[in-house]
Structure formats: C-alpha cells, structure tokens
C-alpha positions, 0 to 999 in steps of 0.5 A: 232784793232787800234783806230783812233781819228779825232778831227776837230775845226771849227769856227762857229757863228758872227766874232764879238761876238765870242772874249774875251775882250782881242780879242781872239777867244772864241767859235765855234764847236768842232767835235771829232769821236770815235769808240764807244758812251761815257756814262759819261763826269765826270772824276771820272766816265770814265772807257773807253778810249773814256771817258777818251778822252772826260773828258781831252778835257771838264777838265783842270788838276791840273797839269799833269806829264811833257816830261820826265813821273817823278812823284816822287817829284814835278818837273817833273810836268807841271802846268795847272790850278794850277799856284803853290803848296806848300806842308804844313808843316806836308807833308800830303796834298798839297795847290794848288794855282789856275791860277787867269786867269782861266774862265769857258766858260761863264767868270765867275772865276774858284774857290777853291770849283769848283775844290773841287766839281770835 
C-alpha cells in the first residue's frame, strides 16, 4: 500500500512579529498528514517511516549524501549544519566546522555540545 505524505505550510500569527532581524519570515504552522502516529521525534530513536520523516523535518544533518548518492570520500557530500570538515591528522575522526548562522528556533546559536547531545 502506497503511502502519501501531504505537508502544508501556512502562515499564522501578527505580520509584524513573525520576522527575523534581517526580515525574513519566522514561524507560523506546519501541518504534516501521515498514515500512522510517530512515537518519537529523536532521531536515534525513530524505527518507522513516519518517524523518520518527522525527525528530518525537526533536525538539520551534519551533511547529507549529494545528487549523485556517493558516499566514499568527502565530495559527494552537501553541507547543512556543518559549514566544512577536516579529517585529523590520524584519519579516525573528523572536526566539523558548524555554520556560524545556525540558530535554534528562539535565535539562540546552535553550538558543538548541542549536536554532540544528539
């Protein structure tokens, strides 16, 4: 049975208080209809489809695979919250360099522990 996902934005609230600093929009209703309830948000957690598609709406990735699906090697991927990696020096773990723009929903700047927490 095919699943159909409809996902709907709408603008709700006072037009002046629903902008950033710079203007831009912030805020207002999103309204996603699945085929079944989602028993988690956290994205270590989800197990179904439907939760899956609720945490990538909630969550930004560090980076995600690009057009083309290549995974080996460093450029076929696309930044999100991460602005650039570097692999240290030994090749066992990678320092993410995280968008100095990323904000969580009340302004306040996504930092190293928070992503570490997830």
């Amino acid at each position: 049975m095919a699943a159909s996902v409809f996902a709907m934005s709408c603008r709700g609230g006072d037009a002046g208080s629903d902008h950033n600093r710079d203007g831009s929009d912030v805020g207002g209703t999103l309204i996603v209809a699945m085929p079944a309830d989602v028993a988690t948000l956290l994205p270590p957690y989800a197990s179904t489809t439907q939760e899956k598609m609720a945490a990538d709406i909630l969550f930004d990735r560090l980076a995600q695979p690009g057009d083309s699906l290549n995974t080996i090697g460093d450029h076929g991927f696309i930044p999100q919250l991460a602005e650039r990696w570097e692999w240290l020096h030994d090749s066992l773990a990678i320092a993410f360099h995280l968008n100095p723009r990323a904000k969580w929903h009340d302004g306040v700047p996504v930092r190293a522990s928070d992503v570490e927490f997830t």
